[in-house]
C-alpha positions as CSV (number, residue, x, y, z in Angstrom):
1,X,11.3,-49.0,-8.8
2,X,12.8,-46.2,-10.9
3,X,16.7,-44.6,-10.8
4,X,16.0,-41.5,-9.2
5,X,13.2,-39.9,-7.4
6,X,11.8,-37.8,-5.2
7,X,11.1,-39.3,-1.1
8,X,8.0,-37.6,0.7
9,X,8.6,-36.3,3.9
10,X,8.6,-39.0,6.8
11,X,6.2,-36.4,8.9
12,X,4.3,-33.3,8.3
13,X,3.9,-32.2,11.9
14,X,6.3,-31.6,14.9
15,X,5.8,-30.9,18.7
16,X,6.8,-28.6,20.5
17,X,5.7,-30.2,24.0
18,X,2.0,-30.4,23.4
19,X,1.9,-27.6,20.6
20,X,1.8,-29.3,17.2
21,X,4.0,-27.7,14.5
22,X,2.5,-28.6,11.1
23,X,4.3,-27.6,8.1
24,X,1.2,-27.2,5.9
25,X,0.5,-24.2,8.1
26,X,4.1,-22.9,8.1
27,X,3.7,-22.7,4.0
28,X,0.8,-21.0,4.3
29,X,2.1,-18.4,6.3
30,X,5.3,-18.2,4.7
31,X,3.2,-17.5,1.5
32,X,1.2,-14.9,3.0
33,X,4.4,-13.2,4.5
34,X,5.7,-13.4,0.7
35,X,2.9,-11.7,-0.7
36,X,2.8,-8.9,1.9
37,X,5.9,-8.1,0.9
38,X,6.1,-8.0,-2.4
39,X,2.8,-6.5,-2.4
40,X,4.2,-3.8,0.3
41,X,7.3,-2.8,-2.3
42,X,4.8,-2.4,-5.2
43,X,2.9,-0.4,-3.7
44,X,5.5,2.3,-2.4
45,X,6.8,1.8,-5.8
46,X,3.1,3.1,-7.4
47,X,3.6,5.9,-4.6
48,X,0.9,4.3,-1.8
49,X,1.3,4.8,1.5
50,X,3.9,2.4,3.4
51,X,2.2,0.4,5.8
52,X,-1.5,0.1,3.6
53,X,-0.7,-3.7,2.0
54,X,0.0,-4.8,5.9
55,X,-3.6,-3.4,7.0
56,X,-5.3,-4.9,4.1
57,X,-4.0,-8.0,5.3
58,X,-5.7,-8.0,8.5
59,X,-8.7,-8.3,6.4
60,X,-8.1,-10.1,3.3
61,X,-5.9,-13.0,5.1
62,X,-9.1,-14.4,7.6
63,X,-11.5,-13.9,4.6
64,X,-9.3,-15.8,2.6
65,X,-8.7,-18.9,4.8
66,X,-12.4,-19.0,5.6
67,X,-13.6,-18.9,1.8
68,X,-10.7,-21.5,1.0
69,X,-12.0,-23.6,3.4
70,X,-15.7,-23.3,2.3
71,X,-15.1,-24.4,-0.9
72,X,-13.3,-27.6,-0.2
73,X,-16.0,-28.3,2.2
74,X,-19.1,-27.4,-0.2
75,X,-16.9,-29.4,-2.7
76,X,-15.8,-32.4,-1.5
77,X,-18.7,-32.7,1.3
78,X,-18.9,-36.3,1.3
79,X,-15.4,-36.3,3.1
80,X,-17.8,-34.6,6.3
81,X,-20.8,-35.1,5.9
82,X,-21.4,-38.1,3.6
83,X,-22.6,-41.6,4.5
84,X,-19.4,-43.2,4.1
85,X,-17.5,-39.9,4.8
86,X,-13.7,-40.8,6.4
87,X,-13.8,-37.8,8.7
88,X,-15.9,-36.6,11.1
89,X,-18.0,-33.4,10.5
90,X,-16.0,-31.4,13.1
91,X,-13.2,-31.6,11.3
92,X,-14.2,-29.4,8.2
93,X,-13.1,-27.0,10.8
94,X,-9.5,-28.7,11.2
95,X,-7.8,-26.2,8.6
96,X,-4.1,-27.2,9.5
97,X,-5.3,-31.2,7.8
98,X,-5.5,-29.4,4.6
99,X,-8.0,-28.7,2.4
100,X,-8.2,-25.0,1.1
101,X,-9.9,-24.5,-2.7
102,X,-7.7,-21.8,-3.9
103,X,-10.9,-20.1,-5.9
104,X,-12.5,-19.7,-2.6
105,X,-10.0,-18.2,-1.1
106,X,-9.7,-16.0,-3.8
107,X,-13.1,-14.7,-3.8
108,X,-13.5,-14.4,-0.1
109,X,-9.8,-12.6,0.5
110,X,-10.6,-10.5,-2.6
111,X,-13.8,-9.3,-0.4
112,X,-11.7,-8.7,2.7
113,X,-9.2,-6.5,0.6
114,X,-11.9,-4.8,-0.9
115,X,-13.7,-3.9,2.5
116,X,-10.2,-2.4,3.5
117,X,-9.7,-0.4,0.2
118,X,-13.2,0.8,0.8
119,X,-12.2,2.1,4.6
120,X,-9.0,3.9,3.0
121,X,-10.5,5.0,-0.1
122,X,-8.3,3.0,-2.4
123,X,-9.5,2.2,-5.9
124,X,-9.6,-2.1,-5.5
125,X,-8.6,-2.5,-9.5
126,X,-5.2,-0.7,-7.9
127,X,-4.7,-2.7,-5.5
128,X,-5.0,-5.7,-7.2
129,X,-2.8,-5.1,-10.0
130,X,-0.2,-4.6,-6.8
131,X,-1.2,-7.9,-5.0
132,X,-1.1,-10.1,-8.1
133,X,2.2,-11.2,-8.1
134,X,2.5,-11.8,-4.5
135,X,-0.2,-13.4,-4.4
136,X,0.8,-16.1,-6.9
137,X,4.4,-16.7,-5.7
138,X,2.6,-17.1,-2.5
139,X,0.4,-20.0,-4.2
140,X,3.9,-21.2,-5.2
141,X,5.0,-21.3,-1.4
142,X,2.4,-22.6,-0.2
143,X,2.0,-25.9,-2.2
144,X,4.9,-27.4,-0.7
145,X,2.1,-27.9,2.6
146,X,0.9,-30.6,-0.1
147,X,4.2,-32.2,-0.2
148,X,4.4,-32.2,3.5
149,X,0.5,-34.0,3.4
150,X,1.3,-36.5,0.7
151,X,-1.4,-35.1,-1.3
152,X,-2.6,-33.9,-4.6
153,X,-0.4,-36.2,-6.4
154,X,-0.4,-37.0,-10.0
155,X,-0.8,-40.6,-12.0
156,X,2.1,-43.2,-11.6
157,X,5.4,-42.2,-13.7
158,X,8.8,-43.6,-13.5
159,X,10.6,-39.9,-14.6
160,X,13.7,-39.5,-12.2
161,X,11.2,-36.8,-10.5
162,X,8.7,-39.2,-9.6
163,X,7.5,-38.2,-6.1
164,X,7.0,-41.3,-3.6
165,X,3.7,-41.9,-1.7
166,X,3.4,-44.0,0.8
167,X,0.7,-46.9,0.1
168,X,-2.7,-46.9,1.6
169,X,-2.8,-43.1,0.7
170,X,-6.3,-41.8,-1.0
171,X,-5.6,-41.9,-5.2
172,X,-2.3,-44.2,-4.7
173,X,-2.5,-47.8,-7.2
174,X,-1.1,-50.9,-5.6
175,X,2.2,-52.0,-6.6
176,X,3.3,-48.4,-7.9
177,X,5.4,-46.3,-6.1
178,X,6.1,-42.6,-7.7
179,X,3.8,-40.8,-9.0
180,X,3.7,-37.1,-10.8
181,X,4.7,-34.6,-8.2
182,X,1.8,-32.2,-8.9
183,X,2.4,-30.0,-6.5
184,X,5.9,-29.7,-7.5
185,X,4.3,-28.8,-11.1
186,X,1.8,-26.0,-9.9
187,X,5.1,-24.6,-7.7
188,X,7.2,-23.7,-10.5
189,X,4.8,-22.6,-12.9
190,X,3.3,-20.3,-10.0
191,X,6.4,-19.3,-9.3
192,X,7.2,-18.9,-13.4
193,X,3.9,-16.8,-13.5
194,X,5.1,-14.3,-10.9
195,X,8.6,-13.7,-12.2
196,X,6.8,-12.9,-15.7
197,X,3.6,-10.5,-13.4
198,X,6.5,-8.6,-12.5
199,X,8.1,-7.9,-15.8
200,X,4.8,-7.6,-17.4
201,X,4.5,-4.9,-14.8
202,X,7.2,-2.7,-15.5
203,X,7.5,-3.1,-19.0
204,X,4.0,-2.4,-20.0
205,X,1.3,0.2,-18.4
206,X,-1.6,-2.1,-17.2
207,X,-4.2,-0.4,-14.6
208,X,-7.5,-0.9,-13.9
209,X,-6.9,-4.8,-12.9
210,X,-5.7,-5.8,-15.8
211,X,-2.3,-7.1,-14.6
212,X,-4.6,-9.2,-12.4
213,X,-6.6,-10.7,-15.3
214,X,-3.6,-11.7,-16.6
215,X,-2.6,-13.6,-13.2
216,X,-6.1,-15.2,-13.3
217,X,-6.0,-16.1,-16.8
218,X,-2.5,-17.3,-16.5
219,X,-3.0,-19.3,-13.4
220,X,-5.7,-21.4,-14.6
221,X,-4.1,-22.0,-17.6
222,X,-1.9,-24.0,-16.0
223,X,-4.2,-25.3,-13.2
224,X,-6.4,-26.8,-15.9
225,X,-3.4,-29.3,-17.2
226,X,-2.4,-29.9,-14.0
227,X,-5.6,-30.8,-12.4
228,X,-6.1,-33.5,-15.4
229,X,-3.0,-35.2,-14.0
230,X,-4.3,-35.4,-10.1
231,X,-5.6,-38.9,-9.3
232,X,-7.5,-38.0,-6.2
233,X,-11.2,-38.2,-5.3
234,X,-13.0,-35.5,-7.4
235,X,-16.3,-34.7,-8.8
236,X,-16.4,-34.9,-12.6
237,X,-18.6,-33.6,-15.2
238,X,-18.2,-35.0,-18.8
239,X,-14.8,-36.5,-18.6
240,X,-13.5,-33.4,-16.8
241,X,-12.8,-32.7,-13.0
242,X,-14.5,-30.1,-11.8
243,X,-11.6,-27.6,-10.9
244,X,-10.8,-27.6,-14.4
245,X,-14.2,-26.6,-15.5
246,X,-13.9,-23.8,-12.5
247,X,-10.6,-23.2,-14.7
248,X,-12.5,-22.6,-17.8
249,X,-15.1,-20.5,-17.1
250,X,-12.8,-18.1,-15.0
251,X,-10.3,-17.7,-17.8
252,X,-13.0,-16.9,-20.3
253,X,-13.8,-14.3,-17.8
254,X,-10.7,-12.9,-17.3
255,X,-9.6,-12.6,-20.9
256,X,-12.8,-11.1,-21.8
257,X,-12.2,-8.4,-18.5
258,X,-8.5,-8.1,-19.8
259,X,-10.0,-7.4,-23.2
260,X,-13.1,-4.9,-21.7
261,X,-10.9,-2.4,-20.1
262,X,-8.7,-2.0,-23.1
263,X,-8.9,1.6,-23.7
264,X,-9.7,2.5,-19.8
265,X,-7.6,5.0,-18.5
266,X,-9.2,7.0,-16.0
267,X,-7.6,7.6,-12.6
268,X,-7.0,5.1,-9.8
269,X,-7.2,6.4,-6.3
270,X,-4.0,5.2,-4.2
271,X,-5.6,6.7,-1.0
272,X,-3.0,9.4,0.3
273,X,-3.6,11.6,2.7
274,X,-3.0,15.1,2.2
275,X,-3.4,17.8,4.6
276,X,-5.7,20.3,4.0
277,X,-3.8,24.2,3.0
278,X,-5.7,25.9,5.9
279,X,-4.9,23.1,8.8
280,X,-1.3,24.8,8.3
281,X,0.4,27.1,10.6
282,X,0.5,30.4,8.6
283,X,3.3,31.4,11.0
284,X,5.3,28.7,10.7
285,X,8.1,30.0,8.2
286,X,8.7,26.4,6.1
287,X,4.3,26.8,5.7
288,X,4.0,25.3,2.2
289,X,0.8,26.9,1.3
290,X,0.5,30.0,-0.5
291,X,-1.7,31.8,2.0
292,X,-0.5,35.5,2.9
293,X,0.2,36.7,6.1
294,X,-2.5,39.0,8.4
295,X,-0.4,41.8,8.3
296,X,0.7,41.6,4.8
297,X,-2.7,41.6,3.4
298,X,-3.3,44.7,5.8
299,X,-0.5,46.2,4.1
300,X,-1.2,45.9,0.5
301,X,-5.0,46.6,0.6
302,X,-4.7,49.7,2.8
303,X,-7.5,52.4,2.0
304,X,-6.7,55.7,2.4
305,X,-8.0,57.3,5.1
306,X,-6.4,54.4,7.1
307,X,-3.0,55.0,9.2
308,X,0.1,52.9,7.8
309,X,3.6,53.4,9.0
310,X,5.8,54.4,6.7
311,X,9.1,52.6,6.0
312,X,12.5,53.9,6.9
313,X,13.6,53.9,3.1
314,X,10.6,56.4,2.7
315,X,11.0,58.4,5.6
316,X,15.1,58.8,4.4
317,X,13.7,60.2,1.4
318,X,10.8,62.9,2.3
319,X,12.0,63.6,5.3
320,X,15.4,64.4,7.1
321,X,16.2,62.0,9.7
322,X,14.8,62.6,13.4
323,X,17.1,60.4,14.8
324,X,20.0,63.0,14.0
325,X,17.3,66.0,14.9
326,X,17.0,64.3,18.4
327,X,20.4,63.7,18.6
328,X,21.4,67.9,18.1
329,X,18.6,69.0,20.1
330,X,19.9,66.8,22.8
331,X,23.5,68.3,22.8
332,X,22.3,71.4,22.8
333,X,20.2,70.9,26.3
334,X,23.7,69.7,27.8
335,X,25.7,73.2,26.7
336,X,22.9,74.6,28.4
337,X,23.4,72.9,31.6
338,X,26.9,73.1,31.0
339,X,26.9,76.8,30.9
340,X,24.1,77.5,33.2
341,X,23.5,80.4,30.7
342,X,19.8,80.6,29.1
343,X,19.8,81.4,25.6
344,X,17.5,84.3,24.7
345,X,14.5,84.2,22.0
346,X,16.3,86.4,20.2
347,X,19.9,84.1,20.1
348,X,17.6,81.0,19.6
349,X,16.4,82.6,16.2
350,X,19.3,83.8,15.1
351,X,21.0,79.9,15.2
352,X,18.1,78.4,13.9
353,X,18.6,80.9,10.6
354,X,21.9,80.2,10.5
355,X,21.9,76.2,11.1
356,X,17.9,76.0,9.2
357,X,17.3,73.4,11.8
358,X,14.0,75.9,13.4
359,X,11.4,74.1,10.8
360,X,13.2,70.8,10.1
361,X,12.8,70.2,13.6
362,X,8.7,70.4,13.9
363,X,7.9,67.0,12.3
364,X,9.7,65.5,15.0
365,X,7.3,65.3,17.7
366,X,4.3,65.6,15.3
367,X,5.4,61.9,14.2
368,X,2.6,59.8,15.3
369,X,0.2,62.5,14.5
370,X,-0.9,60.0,11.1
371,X,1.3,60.2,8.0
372,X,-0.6,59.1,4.6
């Protein structure tokens, strides 16, 4: 018995009445709250729409648990299906006993967000540049459901972070007690792999899914060590297990991606909205399009032979003003009531010589007769 170690938990599930609480569901979700969030600040940070990582979730989360699940079925049938399987075929269905293959999950969540970038018009390399961070430190999270299972465990170790196992459990030797806390190992260095994403990130311009290359080839990078430490049931082919050959061929893939989209620089569409210039109100005074007003355009392109009013400025200058012509003629029609007295042609003349109001006064009511 070593110094030091690490106890599993005495239970993975709780009830609430007849509900069953299991913590390798609550990481899960936890992890997928994680990456929605990060994935949410990235994205306003890129200058996406707020809101657009939480829709894509609808989709990619369901697709995700569904392909995860495949592939530890497809994988590890015999569990279901075989002639000496330990579980009944029903429950390939029972997702909360764990048992999600994270390449599957991958694949099938990368098809749901992809269906949702497609209904947005969002460029998918974009978005997955975004998620690739998140989505990792939600791997992180979501181990710990294997801590809560007492599964996935490494080979017997007596390190002060040995992780106990209760006997009896699939991959356990008898007599030992601790072994390698796996999932502990794929934790961190998920969790390591994020913080670095992130940096990455800022510090250097990758587009075009590059940043998430680098999160595939960095993942199973480490999954391939640690998978060669696991002690549980698994398929091998020539000495190897067969996640790590999974490991293998998909970082040879993403390295050579990374490498293929070197010199890319095209634009990625982030799937903004923008309304159209002529869905504006042209009267509305904070209008941000450049389109002129009716009248305005009336104004500046008048023909000749069409009527336009002149302005006051203009009228101040060619004309004298028939506001103060109106306002004389109208005194003068109160003297004459005032008086009683009418004013003879020849009187009328002889003031209009002297005041020169006679012609000035004309234009007054010939005002609407059309000015040029």
């Amino acid at each position: 018995m070593p110094l030091a170690s690490i106890p599993s938990p005495s239970q993975g599930v709780w009830y609430l009445g007849p509900i069953p609480l299991r913590a390798y569901a609550f990481c899960i979700i936890l992890g997928v709250v994680a990456a929605v969030i990060i994935g949410e600040r990235r994205w306003r940070a890129r200058g996406g729409a707020p809101g657009t990582v939480t829709d894509l979730a609808v989709w990619a989360v369901p697709f995700g648990l569904v392909g995860g699940r495949l592939y530890h079925v497809i994988t590890d049938w015999q569990l279901y299906f075989g002639p000496d399987a330990v579980n009944e075929p029903i429950e390939a269905l029972f997702i909360w006993n764990g048992g999600l293959g994270i390449w599957g999950a991958i694949a099938l969540g990368a098809v749901g967000v992809w269906i949702g970038c497609r209904r947005r018009g969002i460029s998918l390399s974009a978005m997955a540049d975004t998620l690739a961070p998140g989505i990792v430190i939600a791997q992180a999270i979501g181990r710990w459901g294997n801590y809560f299972n007492q599964e996935l465990f490494g080979g017997p170790t007596d390190l002060p972070w040995g992780l106990e196992i209760d006997p009896g459990r699939p991959g356990t030797v008898p007599g030992e007690l601790t072994y390698h806390p796996t999932f502990l190992y794929e934790s961190l260095w998920d969790l390591a792999l994020g913080l670095v994403l992130i940096w990455v990130g800022r510090r250097f311009v990758l587009r075009h899914g590059r940043l998430f290359a680098l999160y595939v080839a960095g993942y199973t990078l480490g999954r391939f060590w640690i998978e060669g430490m696991r002690v549980d049931p698994a398929h091998e082919i020539l000495g190897l297990r067969l996640n790590q050959w999974t490991s293998i061929v998909i970082f040879i893939g993403a390295v050579v991606y990374f490498y293929a989209t070197r010199n890319k620089t095209t634009e990625e569409s982030l799937g903004v909205d923008v309304a159209p210039a002529d869905a504006a109100d042209p009267s509305d005074p904070a209008d941000p399009s450049d389109a002129a007003d009716p009248a305005d355009e009336d104004e500046t392109r008048a023909e000749p032979g069409d009527e336009v009013e002149t302005t006051a400025a203009a009228r101040a200058d060619d004309d004298p003003d028939p506001a103060h012509l109106r306002g004389e003629a109208d005194q003068e029609e109160l003297d004459r009531d005032r008086t009683g007295e009418d004013q003879t042609d020849e009187d009328k003349a002889g003031r209009d010589e002297t005041s020169g109001e006679g012609k000035a006064a004309e234009p007054v009511p010939d005002r609407g007769a059309g000015q040029r």
